[in-house]
N, C-alpha and C positions, 0 to 999 in steps of 0.2 A: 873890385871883387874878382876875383878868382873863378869863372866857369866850368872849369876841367884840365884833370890832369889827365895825357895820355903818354903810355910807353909804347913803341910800335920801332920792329926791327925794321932791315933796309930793304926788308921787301914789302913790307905795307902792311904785316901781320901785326895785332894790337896785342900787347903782352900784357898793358891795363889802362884800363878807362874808368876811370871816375869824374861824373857827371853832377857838379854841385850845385849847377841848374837844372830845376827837372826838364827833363825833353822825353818826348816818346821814344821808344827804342830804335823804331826804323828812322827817325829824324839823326839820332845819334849815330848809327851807321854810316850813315850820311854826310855827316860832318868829318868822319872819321876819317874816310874817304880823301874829302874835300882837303884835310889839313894837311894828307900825306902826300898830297899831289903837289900841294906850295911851297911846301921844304923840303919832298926828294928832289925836287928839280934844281933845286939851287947852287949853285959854284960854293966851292970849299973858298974860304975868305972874305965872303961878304958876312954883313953884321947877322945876330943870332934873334934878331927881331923886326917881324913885319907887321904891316896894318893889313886887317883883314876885313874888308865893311863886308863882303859879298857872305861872312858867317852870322850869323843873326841868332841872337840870343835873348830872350824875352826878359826885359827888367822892371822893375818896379819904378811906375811914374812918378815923378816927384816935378813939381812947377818951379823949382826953385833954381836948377840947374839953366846955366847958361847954354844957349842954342846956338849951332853955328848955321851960315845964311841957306843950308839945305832944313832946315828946322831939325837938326837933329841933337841931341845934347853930346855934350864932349864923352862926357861917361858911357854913352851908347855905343861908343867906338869900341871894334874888336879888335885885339892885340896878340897876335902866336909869338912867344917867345920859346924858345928851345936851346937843344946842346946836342952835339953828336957824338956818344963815345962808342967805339967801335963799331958795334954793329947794333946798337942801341939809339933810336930818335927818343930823349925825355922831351915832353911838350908841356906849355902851359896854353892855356888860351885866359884871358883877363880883360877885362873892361880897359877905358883907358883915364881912369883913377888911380891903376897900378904902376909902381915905376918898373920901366922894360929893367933897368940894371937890378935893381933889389930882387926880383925873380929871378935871372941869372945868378945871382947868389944863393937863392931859394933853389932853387935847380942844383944847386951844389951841396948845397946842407941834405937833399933828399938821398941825393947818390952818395955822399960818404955815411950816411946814415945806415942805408943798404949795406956798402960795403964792413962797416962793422958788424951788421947781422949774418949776414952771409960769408965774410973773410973773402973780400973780393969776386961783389959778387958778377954774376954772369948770366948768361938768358935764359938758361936751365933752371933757374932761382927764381925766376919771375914767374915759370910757367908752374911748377911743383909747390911750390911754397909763396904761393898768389896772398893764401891769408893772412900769412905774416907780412908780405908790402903791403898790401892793405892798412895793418896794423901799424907799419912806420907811417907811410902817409897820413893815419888818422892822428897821432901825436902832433905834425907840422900842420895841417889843414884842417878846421874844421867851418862845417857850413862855408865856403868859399872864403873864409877867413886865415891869415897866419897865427896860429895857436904858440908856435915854438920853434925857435930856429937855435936852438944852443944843440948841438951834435951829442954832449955829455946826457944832458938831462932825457935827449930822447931815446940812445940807446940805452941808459939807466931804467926807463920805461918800459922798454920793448923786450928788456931782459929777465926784470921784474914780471911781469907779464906772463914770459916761457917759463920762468919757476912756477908760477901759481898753476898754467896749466898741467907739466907734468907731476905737481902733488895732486891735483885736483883728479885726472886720473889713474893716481895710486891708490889716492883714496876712492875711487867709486870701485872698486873689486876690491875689498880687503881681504876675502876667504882665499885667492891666490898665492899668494904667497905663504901664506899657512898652510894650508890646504896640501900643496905640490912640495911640501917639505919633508924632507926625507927623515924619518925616527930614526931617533939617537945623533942626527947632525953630522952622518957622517956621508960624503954628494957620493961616493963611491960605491952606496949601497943599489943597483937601479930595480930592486926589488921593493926597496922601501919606496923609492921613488915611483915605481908604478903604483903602489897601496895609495900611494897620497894623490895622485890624478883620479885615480876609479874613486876617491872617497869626495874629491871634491866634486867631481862629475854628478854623482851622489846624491851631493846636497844641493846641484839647482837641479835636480829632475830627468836629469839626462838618463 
């Protein structure tokens, strides 16, 4: 399972965190913390995955799993895998059910996903237009699950998506455009065009 995804630049600021374990807010702070302190420290050239016990993630008991000689199950083990692009940490944090390489992959399919929404994107993207990664993320992830890892079908989605919302609100003001259109069709009259603001203005009340 998949715990959390975090984006967080090189100075430790989190640009997104999603938590698909519940935790209180100050425990996630905290972890936030904790995870940016294990991989900023690390030398460029070592592998993009470590074991992490000392992050503690609350799972659902199950008897059936095998124990190691601490009584602890194999799946209870925490796993930070990550990628460093410029001045961007993507983080995964996973149980250790997940293969460390298949998430490095997963880690890839997320950022060129981004980068089709955004036309390569950058940290100004993360911060301004949060609810669109969001929205990638939720096509790839859901419930700490892999939902989708084909690139095609998730920007297909994400783009579908930004159509529906900008008809969605074209349609919630339809008197706008009517309304502020200038008689006779011609844009050069700004007489006509005041008459069509005062008369829409008009009609909600103003």
């Amino acid at each position: 399972m998949i715990h959390a995804v975090l984006i967080f630049n090189t100075h430790g600021k989190p640009r997104l965190s999603k938590f698909f374990t519940p935790l209180p807010p100050l425990v996630q702070q905290s972890l936030i913390s904790q995870i940016f302190s294990l991989i900023s420290d690390r030398p460029a050239g070592v592998c993009n995955f470590l074991d992490a016990p000392e992050l503690v993630f609350p799972t659902p008991g199950n008897g059936s799993e095998t124990k190691d000689g601490r009584g602890r199950r194999e799946e209870d083990d925490t796993r930070v895998i990550y990628r460093h692009y410029a001045t961007l940490y993507f983080v995964f944090v996973v149980n250790g059910a997940e293969s460390e390489l298949g998430i490095l992959d997963l880690i890839q399919v997320f950022v060129e996903s981004l980068d089709r929404s955004f036309e390569n994107v950058c940290e100004l993207d993360l911060i301004f237009h949060f609810d669109e990664v969001h929205h990638v993320l939720s096509e790839i992830i859901q419930g700490g699950l892999v939902l989708e890892t084909n690139i095609n079908e998730i920007s297909a989605c994400v783009q579908a998506a930004s159509r529906n919302r900008k008809a969605s609100a074209a349609s919630s003001n339809p008197l706008i455009p009517s309304m502020l259109a200038v008689p006779g069709g011609r844009s050069g009259n700004r007489g006509g065009s005041s008459d069509g603001a005062r008369r829409w203005l008009a009609t909600i009340g103003v």
